[in-house]
C-alpha positions in Angstrom: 169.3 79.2 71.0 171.0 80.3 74.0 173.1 83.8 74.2 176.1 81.7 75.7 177.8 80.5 72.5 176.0 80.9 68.9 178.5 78.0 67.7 177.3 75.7 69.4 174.7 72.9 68.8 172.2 73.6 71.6 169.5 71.1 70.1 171.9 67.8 70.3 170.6 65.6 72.5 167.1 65.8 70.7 168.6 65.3 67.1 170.7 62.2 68.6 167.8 61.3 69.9 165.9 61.7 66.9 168.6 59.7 65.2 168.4 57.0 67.9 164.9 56.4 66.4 165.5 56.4 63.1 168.3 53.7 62.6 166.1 51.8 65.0 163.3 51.7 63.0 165.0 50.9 59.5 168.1 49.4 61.0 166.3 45.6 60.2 165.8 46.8 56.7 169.1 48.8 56.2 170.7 45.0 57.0 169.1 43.4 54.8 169.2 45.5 51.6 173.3 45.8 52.5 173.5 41.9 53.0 175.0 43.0 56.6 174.6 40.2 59.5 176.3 41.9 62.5 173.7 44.6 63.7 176.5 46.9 64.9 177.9 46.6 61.3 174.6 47.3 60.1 174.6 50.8 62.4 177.7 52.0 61.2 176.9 51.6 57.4 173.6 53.2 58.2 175.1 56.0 59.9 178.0 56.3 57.4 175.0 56.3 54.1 172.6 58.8 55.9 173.9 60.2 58.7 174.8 63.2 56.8 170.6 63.7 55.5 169.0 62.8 59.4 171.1 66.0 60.3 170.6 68.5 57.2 166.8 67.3 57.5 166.8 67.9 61.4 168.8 70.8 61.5 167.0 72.7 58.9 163.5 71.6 59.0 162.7 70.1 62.5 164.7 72.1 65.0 163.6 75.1 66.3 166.4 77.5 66.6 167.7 76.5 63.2 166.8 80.5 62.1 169.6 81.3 64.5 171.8 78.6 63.9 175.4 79.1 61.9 176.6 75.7 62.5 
C-alpha cells in the first residue's frame, strides 16, 4: 500500500476489475433466477445482492495489501 494516504483504496482498479468479471460470468444466470429481461436491470440487482461479498471476499482474501488496509 502506498505511504501517500493509508485511507485510501490503492487496489481499485483490480477489484473493479475483478468485479467486471464476475457479474459477467453469472450475469446470464443472475437474470434468469431474478426473472429480469433488461441486462442493465440484471447488473444492478446483481450488484445491489452481492456487491457487498465480491468486495469483503476481495478485500480480505485476494488483495495484497489488505494486512495494511483500514478501509
Amino acid at each position: 500500500m502506498s505511504k501517500n494516504n493509508i485511507n485510501q483504496c490503492n487496489e481499485l482498479e483490480n477489484l473493479l476489475k475483478t468485479e467486471k468479471y464476475i457479474i459477467k460470468k453469472h450475469i446470464d444466470e443472475h437474470k434468469w433466477f431474478k426473472h429480469i429481461k433488461d441486462k442493465e436491470e440484471g447488473i444492478i440487482d446483481f450488484i445491489n445482492e452481492y456487491g457487498w461479498l465480491m468486495k469483503e471476499m476481495y478485500c480480505k482474501y485476494v488483495c495484497k495489501e489488505n494486512k495494511q488496509c483500514f478501509i
